[in-house]
C-alpha positions as CSV (number, residue, x, y, z in Angstrom):
1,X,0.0,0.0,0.0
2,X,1.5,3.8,-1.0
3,X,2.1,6.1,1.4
4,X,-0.2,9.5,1.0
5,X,0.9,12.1,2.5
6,X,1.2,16.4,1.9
7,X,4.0,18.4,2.7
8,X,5.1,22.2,1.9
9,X,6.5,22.2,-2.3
10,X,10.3,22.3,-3.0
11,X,11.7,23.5,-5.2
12,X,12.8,20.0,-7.2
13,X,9.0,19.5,-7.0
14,X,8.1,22.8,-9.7
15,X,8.8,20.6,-13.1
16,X,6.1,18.1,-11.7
17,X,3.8,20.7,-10.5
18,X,3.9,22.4,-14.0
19,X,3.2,19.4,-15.4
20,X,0.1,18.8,-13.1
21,X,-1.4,22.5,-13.7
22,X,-1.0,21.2,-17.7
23,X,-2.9,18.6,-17.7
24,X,-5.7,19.7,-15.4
25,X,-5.6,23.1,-18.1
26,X,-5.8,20.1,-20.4
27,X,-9.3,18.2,-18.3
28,X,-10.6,21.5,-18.0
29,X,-11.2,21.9,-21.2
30,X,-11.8,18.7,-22.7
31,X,-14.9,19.6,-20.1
32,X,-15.7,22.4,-21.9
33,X,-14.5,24.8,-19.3
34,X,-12.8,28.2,-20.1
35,X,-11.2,28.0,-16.6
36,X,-7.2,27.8,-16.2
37,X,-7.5,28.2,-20.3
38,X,-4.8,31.3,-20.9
39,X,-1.6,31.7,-19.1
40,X,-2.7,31.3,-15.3
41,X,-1.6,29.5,-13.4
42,X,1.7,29.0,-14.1
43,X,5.4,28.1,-13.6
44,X,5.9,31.9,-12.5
45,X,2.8,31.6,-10.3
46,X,3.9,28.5,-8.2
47,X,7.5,30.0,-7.5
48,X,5.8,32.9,-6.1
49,X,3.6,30.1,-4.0
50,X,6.7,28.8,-3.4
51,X,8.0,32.1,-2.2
52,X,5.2,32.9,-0.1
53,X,5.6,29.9,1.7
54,X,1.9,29.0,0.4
55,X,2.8,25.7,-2.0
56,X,1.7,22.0,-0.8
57,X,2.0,19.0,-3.1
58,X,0.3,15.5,-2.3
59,X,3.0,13.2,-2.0
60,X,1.9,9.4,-2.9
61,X,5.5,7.3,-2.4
62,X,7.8,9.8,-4.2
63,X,5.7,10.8,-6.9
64,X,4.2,14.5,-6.6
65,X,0.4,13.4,-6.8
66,X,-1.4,16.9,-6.4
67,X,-0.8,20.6,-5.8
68,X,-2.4,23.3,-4.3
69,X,-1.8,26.7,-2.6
70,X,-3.1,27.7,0.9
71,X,-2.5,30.1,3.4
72,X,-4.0,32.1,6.3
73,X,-4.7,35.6,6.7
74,X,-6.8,38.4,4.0
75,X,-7.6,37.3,0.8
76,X,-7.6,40.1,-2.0
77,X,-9.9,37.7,-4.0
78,X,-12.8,37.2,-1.6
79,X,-12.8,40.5,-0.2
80,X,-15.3,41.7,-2.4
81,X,-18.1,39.4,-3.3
82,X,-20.4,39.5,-6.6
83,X,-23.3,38.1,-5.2
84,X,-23.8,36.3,-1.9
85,X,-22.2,37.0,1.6
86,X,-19.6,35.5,4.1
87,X,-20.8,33.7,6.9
88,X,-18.3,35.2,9.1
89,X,-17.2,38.9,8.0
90,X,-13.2,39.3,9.1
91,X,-9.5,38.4,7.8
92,X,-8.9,35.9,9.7
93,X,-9.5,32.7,7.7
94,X,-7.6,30.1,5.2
95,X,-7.6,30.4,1.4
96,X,-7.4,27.2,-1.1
97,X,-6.5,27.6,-4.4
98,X,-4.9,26.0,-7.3
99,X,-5.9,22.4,-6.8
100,X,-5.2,20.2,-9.3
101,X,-4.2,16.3,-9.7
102,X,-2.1,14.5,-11.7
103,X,-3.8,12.5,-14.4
104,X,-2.0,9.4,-13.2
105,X,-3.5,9.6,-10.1
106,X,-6.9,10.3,-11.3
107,X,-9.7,8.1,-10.2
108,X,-7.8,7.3,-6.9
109,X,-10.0,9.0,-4.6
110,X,-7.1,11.1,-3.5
111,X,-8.8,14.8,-4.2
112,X,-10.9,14.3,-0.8
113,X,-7.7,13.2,0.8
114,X,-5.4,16.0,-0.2
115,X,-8.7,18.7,0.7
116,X,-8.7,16.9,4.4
117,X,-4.8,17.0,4.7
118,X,-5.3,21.0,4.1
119,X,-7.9,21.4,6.2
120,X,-6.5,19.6,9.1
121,X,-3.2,21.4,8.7
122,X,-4.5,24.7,8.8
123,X,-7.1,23.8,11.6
124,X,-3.7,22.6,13.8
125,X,-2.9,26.1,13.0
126,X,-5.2,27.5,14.5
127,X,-7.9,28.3,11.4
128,X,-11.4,27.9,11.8
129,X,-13.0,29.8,8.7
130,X,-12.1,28.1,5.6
131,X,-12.6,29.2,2.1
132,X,-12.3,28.4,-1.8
133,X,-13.5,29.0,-5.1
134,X,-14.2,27.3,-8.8
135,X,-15.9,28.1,-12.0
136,X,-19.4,27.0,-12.0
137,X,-19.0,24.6,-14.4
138,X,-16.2,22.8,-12.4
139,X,-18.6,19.8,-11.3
140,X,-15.8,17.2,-9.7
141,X,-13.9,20.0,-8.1
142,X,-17.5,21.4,-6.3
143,X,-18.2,18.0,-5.2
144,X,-14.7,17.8,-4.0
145,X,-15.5,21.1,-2.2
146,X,-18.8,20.0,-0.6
147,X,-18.3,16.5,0.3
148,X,-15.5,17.9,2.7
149,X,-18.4,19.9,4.2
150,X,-18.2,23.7,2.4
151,X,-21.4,25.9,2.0
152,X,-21.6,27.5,-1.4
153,X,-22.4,31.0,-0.4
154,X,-22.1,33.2,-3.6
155,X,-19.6,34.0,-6.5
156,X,-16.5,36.3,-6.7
157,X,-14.9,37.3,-9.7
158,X,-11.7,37.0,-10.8
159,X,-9.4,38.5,-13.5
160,X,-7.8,35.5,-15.0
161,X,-7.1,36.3,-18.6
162,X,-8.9,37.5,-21.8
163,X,-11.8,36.1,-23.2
164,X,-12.3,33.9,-19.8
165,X,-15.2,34.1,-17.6
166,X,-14.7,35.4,-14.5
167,X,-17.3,34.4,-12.7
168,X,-16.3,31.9,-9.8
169,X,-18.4,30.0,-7.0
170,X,-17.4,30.7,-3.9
171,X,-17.4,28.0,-0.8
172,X,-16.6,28.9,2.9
173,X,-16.5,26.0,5.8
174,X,-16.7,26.8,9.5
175,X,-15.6,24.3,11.9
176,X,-16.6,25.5,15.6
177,X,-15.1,24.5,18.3
């Protein structure tokens, strides 16, 4: 049986993790999404993860299963909501974005895993408000985002490149106490 685990990205990890935001930009839009479809994210964006100390990667064995970038603190992005509201108003909460998996792990049920490993790591932390977005069209990553217990609770927008919606869903989870 593998070992399954998430840790903080290194650097020898960015090649795989380019690779992974490739061919979920590839998924995307065999699924007729326009999400991750111009230049974002990118190499450039997960070295300034990276720098930010904000880069996770799923490990399964040795092999760089999944990626995503978290972090605590204000969000630019979901300061301002479209439509909707925050169940707690504040800046004190953890962001998720960026999740993607590796096609060769696909179909493993690892998604839920790698969202739990997050969420328990930033709840040791100390974070009790969570929060995370996706384009509506995005079915597997919203049930990904619901079955680990998020509440839709309105859309954002975001500026992700021309000629792509901007239009996002946007998810929190509180865990009291």
């Amino acid at each position: 049986m593998p070992v399954v685990y998430m840790r903080r990205a290194k650097a020898r990890d960015l090649e795989s993790i380019a690779s992974i935001l490739k061919s979920a930009k590839g998924y995307l839009r065999e699924q007729g999404l326009d999400q991750w479809q111009g230049d974002y994210p990118n190499q450039d964006t997960v070295q300034a993860d990276m720098d930010h100390h904000q880069a996770y990667v799923l490990m399964v064995d040795d092999a760089v299963a999944g990626y995503a970038a978290a972090f605590e603190g204000e969000d630019p992005l979901y300061s301002e909501m479209a439509a909707g509201s925050w169940l707690v108003d504040g800046h004190d909460y953890a962001s998720i974005h960026r999740f993607a998996l590796s096609d060769a792990f696909r179909g493993q049920r690892l998604a839920p895993r790698f969202m739990t490993a997050l969420i328990s790591y930033f709840y040791a932390q100390g974070a009790r408000d969570f929060r995370i977005d996706t384009h509506p069209g995005n079915m597997p990553m919203q049930k990904v985002i619901t079955n680990n217990g998020f509440e839709k609770r309105g859309s954002i927008n975001m500026a992700e490149g021309d000629g792509i919606s901007t239009e996002r869903w946007a998810y929190q989870l509180i865990i009291k106490d």
